[in-house]
N, C-alpha and C positions, 0 to 999 in steps of 0.2 A: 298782462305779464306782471308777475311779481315784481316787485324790485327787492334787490338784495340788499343784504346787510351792511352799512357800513362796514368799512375794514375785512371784508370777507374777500377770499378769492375767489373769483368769478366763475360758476360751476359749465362747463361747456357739455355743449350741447351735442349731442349725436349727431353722426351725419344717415341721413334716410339709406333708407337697407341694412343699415348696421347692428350686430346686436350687443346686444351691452353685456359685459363679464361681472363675475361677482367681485364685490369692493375689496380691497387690498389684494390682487393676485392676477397676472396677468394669464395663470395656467389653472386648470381645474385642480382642488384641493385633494388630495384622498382622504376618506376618511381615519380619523384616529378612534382605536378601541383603547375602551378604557384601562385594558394591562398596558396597551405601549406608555399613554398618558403618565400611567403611574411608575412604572420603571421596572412592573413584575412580571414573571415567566408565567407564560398561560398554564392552567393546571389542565394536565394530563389524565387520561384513564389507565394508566403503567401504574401494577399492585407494584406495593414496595417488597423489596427481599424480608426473606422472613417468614413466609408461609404464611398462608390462614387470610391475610387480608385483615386488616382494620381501619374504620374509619380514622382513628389518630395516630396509627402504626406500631401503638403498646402492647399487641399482643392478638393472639390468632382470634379469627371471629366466629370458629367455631366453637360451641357453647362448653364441651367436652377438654377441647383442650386450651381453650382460654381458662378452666378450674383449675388442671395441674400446670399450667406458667405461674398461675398465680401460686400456686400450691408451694411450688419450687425454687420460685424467682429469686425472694428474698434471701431462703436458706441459701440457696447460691453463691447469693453478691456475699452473706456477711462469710460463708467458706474461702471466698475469693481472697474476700481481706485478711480475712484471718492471715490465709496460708502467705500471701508474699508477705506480710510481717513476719508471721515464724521464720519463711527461708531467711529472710534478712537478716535476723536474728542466729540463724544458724547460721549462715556463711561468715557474719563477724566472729561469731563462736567459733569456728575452724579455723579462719584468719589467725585469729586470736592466738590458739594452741597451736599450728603451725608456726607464727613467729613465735613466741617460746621455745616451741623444739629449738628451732634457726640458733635463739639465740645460743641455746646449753649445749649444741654441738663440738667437740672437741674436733683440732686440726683434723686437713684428709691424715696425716701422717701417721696417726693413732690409732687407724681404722683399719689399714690395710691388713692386718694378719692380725685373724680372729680365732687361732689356735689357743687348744686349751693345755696342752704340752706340746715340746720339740721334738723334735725327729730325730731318728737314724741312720747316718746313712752307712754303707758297708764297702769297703774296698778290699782288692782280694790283693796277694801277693805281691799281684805290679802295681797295684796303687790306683786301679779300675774300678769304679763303683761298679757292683752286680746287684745290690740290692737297697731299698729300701723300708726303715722300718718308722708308722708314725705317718703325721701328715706332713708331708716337703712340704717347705716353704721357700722359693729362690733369692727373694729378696723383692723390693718394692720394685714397681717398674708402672709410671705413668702412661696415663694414656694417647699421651704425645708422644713418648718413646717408645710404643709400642708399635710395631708397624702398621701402615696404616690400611693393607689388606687386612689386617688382624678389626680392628676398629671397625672396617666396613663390614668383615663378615659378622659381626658379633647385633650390630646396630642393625641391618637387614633381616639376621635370624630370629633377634628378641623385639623389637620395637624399631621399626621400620619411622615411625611420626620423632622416635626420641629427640629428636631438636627441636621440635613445636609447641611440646606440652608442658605442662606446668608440673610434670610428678604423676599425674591422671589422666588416662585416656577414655574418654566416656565411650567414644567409638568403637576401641580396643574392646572394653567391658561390654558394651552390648553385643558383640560382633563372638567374645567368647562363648556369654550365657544362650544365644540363640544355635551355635555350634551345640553346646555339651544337650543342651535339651533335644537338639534333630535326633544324637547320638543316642538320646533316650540313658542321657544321667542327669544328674539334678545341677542346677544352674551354677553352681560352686566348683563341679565336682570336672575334673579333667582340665580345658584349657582356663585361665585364670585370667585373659586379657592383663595381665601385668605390664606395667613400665618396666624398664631396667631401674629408674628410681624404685617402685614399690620392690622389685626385686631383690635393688640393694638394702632395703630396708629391711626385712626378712633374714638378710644376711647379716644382719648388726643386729637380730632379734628386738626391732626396737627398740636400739639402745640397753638393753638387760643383758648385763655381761653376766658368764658365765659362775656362778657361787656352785664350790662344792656340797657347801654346808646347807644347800637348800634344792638341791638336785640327785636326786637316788645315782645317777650319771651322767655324763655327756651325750648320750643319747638321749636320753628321757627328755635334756632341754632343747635338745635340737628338733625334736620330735615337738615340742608345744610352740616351737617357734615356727613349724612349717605349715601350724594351726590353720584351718581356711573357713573357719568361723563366718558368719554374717560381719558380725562384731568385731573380730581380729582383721577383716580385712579394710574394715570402718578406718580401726586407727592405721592400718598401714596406708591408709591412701591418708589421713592426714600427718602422719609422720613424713610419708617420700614431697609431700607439699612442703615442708616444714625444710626438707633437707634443700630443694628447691631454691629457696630463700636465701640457705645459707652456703651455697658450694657451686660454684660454675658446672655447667653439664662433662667438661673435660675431668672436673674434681668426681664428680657421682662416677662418672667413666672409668676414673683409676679407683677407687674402691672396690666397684664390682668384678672388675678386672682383677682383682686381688685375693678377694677373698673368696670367690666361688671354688667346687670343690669340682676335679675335673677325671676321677679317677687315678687309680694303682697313687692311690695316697697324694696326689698332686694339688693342692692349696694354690689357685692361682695358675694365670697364666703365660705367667713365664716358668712357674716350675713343672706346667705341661709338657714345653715346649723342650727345655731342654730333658723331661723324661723321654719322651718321645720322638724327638726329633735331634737332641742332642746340641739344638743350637737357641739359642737369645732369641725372646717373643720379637724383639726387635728384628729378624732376619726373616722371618716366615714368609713363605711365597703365598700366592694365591690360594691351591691347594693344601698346604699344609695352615695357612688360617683356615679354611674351610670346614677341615678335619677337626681343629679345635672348637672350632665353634659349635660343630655338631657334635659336641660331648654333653653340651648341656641341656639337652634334651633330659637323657638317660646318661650318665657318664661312666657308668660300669656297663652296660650293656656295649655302649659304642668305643668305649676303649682297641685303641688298635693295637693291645697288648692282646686282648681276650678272643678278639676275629678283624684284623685288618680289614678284610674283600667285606663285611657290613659298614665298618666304618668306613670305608672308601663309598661305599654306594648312600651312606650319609652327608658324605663331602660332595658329593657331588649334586645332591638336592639345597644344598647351602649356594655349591656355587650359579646354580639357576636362580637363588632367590639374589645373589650380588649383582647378576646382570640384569634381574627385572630392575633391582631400584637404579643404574646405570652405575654404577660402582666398578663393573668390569665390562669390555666391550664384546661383543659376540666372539672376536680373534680369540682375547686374553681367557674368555670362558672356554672355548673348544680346549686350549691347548692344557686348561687348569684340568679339563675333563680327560684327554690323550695322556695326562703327566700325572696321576695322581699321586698323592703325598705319600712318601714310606719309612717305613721307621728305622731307625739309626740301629747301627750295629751294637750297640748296646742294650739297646731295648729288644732287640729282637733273641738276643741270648737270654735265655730264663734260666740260667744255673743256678743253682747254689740257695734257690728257696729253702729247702729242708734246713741247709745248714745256717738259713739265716734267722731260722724260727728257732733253731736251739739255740745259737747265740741268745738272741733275745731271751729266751726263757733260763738260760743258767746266770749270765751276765748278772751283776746286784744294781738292785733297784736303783738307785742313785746314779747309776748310768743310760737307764733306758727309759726312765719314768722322770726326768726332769721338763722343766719347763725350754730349755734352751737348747739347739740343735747341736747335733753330734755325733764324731764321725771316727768309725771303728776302724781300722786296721787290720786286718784278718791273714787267720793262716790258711785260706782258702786259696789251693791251684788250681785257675780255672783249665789247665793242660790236664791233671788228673782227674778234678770234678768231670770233663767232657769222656775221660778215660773210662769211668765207672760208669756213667750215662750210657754211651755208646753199647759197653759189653753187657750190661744189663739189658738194653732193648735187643741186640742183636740172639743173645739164648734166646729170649721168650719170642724172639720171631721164627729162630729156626727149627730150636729143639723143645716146644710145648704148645700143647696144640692150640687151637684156637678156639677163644671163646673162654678156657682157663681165667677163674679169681683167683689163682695162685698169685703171693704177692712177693716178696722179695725186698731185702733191701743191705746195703754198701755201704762200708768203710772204710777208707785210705786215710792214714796215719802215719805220723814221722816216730822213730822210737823212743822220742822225747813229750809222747803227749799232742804233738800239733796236727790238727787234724784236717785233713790238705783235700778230704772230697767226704761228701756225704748224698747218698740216695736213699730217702726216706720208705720209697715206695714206687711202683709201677709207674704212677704220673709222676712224669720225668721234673716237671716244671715245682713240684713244691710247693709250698707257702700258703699258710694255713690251714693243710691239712692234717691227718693223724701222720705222723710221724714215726716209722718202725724202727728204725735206727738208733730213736732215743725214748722209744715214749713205751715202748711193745716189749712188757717180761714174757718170756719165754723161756724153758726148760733148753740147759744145755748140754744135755747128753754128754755122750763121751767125749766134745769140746773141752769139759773140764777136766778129763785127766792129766792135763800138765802140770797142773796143779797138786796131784796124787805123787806125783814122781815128782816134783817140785820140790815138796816137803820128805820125801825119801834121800832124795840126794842131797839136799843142805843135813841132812842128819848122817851123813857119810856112807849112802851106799852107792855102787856103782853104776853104770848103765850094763853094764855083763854081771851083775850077781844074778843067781836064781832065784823065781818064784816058781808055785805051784799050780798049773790050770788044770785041776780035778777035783771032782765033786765037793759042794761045799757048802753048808746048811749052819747059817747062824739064828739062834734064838734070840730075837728081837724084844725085849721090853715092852708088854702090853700089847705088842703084835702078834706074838706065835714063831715058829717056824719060817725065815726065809733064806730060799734058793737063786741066789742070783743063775744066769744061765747066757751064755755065750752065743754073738747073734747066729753063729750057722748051728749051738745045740751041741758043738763038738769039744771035746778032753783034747789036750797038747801035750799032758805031762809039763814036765821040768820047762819051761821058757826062761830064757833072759829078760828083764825091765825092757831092753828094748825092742826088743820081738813081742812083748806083749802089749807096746804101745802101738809098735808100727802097724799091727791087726787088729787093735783098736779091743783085749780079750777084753771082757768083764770080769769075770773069777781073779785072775792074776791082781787086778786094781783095786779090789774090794780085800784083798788078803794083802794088801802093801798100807790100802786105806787102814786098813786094822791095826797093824803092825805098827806103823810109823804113829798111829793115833789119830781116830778122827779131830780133836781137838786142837792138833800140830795142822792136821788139815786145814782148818777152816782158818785157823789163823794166817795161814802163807795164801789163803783166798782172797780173806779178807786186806792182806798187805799190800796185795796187787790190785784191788779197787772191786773185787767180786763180793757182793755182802747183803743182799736182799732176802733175808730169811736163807740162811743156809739150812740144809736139811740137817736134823739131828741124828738121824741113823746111817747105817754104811750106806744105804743110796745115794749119801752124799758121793761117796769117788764113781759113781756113775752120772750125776749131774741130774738128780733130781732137782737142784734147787734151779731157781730164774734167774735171768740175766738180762739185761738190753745188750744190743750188740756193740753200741758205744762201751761199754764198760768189761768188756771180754776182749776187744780188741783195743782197750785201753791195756788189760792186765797181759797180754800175750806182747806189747810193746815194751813191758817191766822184763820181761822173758829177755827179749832181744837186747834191750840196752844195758844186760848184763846184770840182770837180775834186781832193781830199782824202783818204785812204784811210779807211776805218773797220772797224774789228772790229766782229763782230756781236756784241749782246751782251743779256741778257736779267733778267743780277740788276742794280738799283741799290744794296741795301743788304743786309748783314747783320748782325743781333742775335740773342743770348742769350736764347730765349723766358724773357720776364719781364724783361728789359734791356733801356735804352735807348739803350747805348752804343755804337755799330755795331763790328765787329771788322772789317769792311773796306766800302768804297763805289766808286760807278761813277757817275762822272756824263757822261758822254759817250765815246763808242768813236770819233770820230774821231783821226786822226794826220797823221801827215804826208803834205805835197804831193803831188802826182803827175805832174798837168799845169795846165797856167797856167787861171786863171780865166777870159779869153777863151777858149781854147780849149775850157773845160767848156763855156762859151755857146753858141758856137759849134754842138759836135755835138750839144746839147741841141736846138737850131735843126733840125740834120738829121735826130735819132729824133724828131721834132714831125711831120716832113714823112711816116716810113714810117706814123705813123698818119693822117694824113689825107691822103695818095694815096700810100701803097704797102703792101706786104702786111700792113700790121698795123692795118686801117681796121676789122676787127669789132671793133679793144678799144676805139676810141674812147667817148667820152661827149660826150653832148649840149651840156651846158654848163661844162664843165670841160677846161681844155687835157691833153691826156694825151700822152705820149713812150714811145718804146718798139722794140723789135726781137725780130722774129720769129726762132725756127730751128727745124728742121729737121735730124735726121741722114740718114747714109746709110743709105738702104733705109729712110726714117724710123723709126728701132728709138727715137729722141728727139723727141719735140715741144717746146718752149719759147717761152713770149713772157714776156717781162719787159720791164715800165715803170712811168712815174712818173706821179704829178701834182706840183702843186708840196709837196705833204703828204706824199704814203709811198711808199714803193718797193714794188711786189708781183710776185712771179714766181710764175709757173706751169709746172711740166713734167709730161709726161703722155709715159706708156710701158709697155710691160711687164717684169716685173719678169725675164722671164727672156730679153729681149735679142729675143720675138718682134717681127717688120718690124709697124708700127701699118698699119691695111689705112683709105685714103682720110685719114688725118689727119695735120696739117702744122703747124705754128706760128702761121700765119694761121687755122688754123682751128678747130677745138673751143680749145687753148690762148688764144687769143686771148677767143673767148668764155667761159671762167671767168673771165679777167682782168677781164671787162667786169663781168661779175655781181658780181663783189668789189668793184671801184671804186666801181659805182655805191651799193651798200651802206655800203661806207667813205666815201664822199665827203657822202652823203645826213644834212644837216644842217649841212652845214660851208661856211662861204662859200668859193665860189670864188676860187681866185690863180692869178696868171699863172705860167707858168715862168719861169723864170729865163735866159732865150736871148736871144738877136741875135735884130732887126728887122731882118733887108737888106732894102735896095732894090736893081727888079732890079740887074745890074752884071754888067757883064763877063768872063769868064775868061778862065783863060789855061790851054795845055795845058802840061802838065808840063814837055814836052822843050823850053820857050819859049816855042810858036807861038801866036797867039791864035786864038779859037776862033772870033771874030766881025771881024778885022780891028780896024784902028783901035786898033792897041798893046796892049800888052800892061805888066802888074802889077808892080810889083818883086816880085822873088822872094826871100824871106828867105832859102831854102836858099842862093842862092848867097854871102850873107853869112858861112856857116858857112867854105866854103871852096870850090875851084874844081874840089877829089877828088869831093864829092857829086854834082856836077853831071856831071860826067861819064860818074858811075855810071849816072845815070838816063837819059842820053843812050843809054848802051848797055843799059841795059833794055828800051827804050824800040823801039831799034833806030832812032834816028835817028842824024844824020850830024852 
């Protein structure tokens, strides 16, 4: 036995049968491999993402397309970097220019009304707007004060996201361009994915206020501001950024609220609301936001002036889009759809267009073309305006047939000028179209013989002297030979003045036209407001020359109120909306003299007799004295009757607008009857008065050339007072001795 070590522990000995473990461990070891050893993850036979497989995972291992990685790689990475430095560089660049815009933005308050002149507006007698001219403006109205159905419909219809974005909706814009292309138009070209920012911005032309002096007109700039360029819409997304920065989304909200244009001339939406609705943006139901909102689509198509039952079936595609974004609840949407929105009683009357379009067009410049809004006073009855409307639709519904371009048109007048209804034309509704009433010369036949005998009796002849209706052949200057000829063809002999107006002769008015002097003629024509090329030959007393029917029934009111001229005229006042200080007034269109006041009597006397026994007995009335004169043109291409009562002057002419012959109608006839249908309308409620004429008794005349007509002497003759040249003339007129 060994002996051991000093100082050693004494190593013990097995006991027999026993087997011995290996040193330090009383449990078999497992083995360690050498990744656990080391602390690393066993490698795997898993290819890396990537394709191709490589041994170092730089790139595919096929030989083909391991060339173009490498081919590519590089130009890549330095594209890579390139391009987010550019963006970088570009987004501080828009950054940039957007705060600038921010900064050089002037108040919302400056913004709101982007009018390049003021408006019109038009009140008729009672002091009721009928019309307006120009783009209304109502006045500013935020978008907190606007109601707030109004708000939701507008934010649901145009930009649904508008409280999330910054001015740009990248969504919006992709979401438009992949629409207009399905649609098969170009990626610009229809929906525009706009903000109400970019939209407001568009509408502030980018800041570029309107210069005359660098704009051919208001159109032209309006037209390069609604530009949709690549380019143009570049900066309007960093200008609506810019605005962003500098205006809370409630401020962007009342500008475009303001200044958007919504139809029948309405700037804004409050001056929709009361066009249409009659009440404050602030008041609008569910349905009637609705209806506004869907103007801005299209704002003249959807107008619920132009076809209510479209624009309602547009409000009601709005109010589906208020309840998707939960803005109304399925109840509030039903009953929006069961109640649809309707237009106020004023809107829904379209009187007085024609007569608002002459206003506008005779008014002076300085009143209709300012920068500042303004508000006319008119002599417009809408009681007679609806009088003239109604009698005019109801002839052409009963007595002409259908399918007829026969056109017509009406005017009611006080005898001082004020002109109390006007109908332009067949469309009732007016406003800017052609205008016959004022704009349409037209030949007025035997209408102008009161004028013939106008000037006969201011020069002292009677209504009972004689003239001649028998053959009668004047040698016209440069013309030859002319035969005037009476419409039935037939001789009377000897007539009275007024028997030869009240049958409307030709011969008799061409032989007084002679007499009295055409040149006495044309002046008592022109006194009474008739003066567009008068004719130079006797055709004048048969009314070759033209007229508008405003200025015939302008001169036939001179007639009435005792022989006087008057201008027609149709504003009495104008103010500063919001002013009560008029900038200018009218208080009567009468003027000077014409012919003597007996003598207004007088033929007053004689147009009394063509309506109650001669050609103009359909315009009579039952219990009202009525006056008046038929005409007729040649190859009647003109109808015309015009007359009075003692209250208004009203004329009617009826023709084609392109100069076709009227086939059976004449001034005694269909004309004659609208005039009745008016009167009786106009007059209906109104006590009866008399005219203002001579009462003769019978009495005797005398014929021109001297002779009496019935024995038993004859008249002093004023003419021959004048002098003893007159008398001679008419001797040889006359063809006596």
């Amino acid at each position: 036995m060994a002996a051991s070590k000093p100082g050693s522990k004494p190593r013990a000995t097995p006991k027999p049968g026993s087997r011995s473990k290996p040193k330090g461990s009383g449990t078999r070891a497992k083995p360690k491999t050498a990744a656990r050893s080391s602390g690393r993850k066993p490698p795997t036979n898993r290819r890396k993402r990537g394709g191709g497989g490589g041994g170092n995972g730089r790139g595919p291992r096929n030989p083909v397309l391991r060339f173009f990685w490498n081919l590519l790689r590089w130009p890549l990475i330095l594209l890579w970097r390139i391009s987010w430095r550019l963006g970088a560089v570009s987004a501080a660049i828009i950054l940039i220019c957007a705060g600038y815009i921010a900064a050089t933005l002037p108040p919302v308050d400056d913004l709101v009304d982007g009018r390049a002149r003021g408006s019109v507006t038009m009140q008729d007698v009672n002091g009721q707007t009928f019309a307006w001219r120009g783009d209304q403006f109502a006045g500013m109205i935020t978008s907190e004060q606007a109601s707030e159905n109004l708000r939701n419909a507008i934010v649901a219809t145009e930009d649904r996201r508008y409280y999330g974005h910054f001015g740009v909706s990248p969504r919006g814009i992709a979401s438009a361009i992949r629409i207009n292309l399905s649609e098969g138009r170009g990626p610009l070209s229809g929906h525009g994915g706009s903000t109400i920012t970019q939209q407001t911005a568009k509408l502030l032309c980018l800041g570029e206020p309107y210069d005359p002096t660098q704009w051919k007109n208001e159109s032209a700039y309006e037209a390069d501001c609604r530009e949709t360029t690549l380019w143009r819409k570049a900066k309007e997304a960093v200008y609506a950024m810019g605005m962003e920065m500098r205006y809370s989304k409630a401020e962007i909200l009342t500008i475009y609220m303001n200044r958007v244009y919504l139809g029948e001339g309405a700037r804004g939406f409050e001056a929709a609301s009361q066009r249409y609705f009659g009440k404050s943006a602030r008041d609008v139901t569910p349905a009637e936001a609705a209806m506004l909102a869907g103007l801005l689509k299209a704002p003249t198509r959807y107008a619920p002036t132009n076809n209510l039952a479209r624009s309602q079936d547009r409000a009601n595609v709005i109010v589906g889009l208020m309840e998707r974004e939960d803005y109304l609840t399925a109840a509030q949407a039903d009953n929006a759809r069961a109640h649809p929105a309707q237009l106020s009683e004023a809107a829904q009357d379209k009187s007085g267009g024609y007569f608002a379009d002459w206003l506008m067009s005779s008014a002076p410049d300085f009143l209709t073309r300012q920068n500042a809004d303004v508000v006319f006073d008119t002599t417009l009855d809408p009681r007679i305006q609806k009088a003239a409307e109604e009698a005019l639709a109801h002839v052409f519904d009963t007595k002409v047939r259908e399918g007829s371009d026969a056109q017509a048109a009406i005017v009611v007048m006080s005898a001082d000028g004020a002109v109390r209804g006007m109908v332009g034309g067949r469309d009732l509704e007016g406003g800017g179209v052609f205008n016959r009433a004022t704009q349409a010369l037209r030949q007025t036949g035997s209408s102008f013989k009161p004028f013939v005998y106008a000037t006969a009796l201011e020069l002292g002849w009677s209504w009972n002297d004689v003239v001649q209706d028998t053959p009668l052949t004047l040698n016209i200057p440069g013309s030859g030979p002319w035969t005037p000829e009476n419409y039935d063809h037939k001789f009377r002999g000897p007539v009275t003045l007024v028997e030869a107006l009240e049958h409307s002769l030709n011969i008799p008015a061409v032989r007084v036209a002679e007499a009295a002097g055409l040149d006495n003629v044309r002046q008592v024509a022109e006194g009474f407001g008739i003066w567009h090329d008068l004719a130079p030959g006797p055709a004048l007393a048969l009314g070759a020359s033209e007229a508008t029917l405003v200025e015939m029934v302008g001169a036939y009111a001179g007639i009435l109120n005792g022989g006087s001229s008057v201008e027609p005229y149709g504003m009495t006042r104008v103010t500063l909306q919001g002013d009560n200080e008029p900038l200018a007034t009218t208080e009567s269109g009468i003027g000077e003299r014409v012919i003597r006041e007996d003598a207004a009597r007088e033929l007053i006397y004689m147009m009394r007799q063509v309506v109650t026994n001669g050609t103009g007995r359909r315009a009579g009335l039952d219990n009202v004295e009525i006056a008046g004169k038929t005409g007729t043109t040649q190859a009647a291409r003109d109808a015309w009757f015009i007359g009075f009562s003692a209250d208004y002057v009203t004329g009617v002419w009826m023709g084609y607008d392109n100069n076709t012959p009227l086939t059976g109608v004449t001034g005694s006839g269909l004309p004659a009857e609208i005039f009745h249908e008016t009167m009786v309308r106009v007059q209906d409620g109104l006590e009866p008065r008399p005219l203002p004429m001579i009462h003769p008794q019978p009495a005797q005349g005398r014929d021109m050339a001297g002779d009496s007509n019935g024995g038993g002497g004859t008249r002093s003759n004023p003419v021959e007072q004048v002098g003893n040249v007159i008398e001679r003339a008419l001797r040889d007129i006359f063809g006596l001795n």
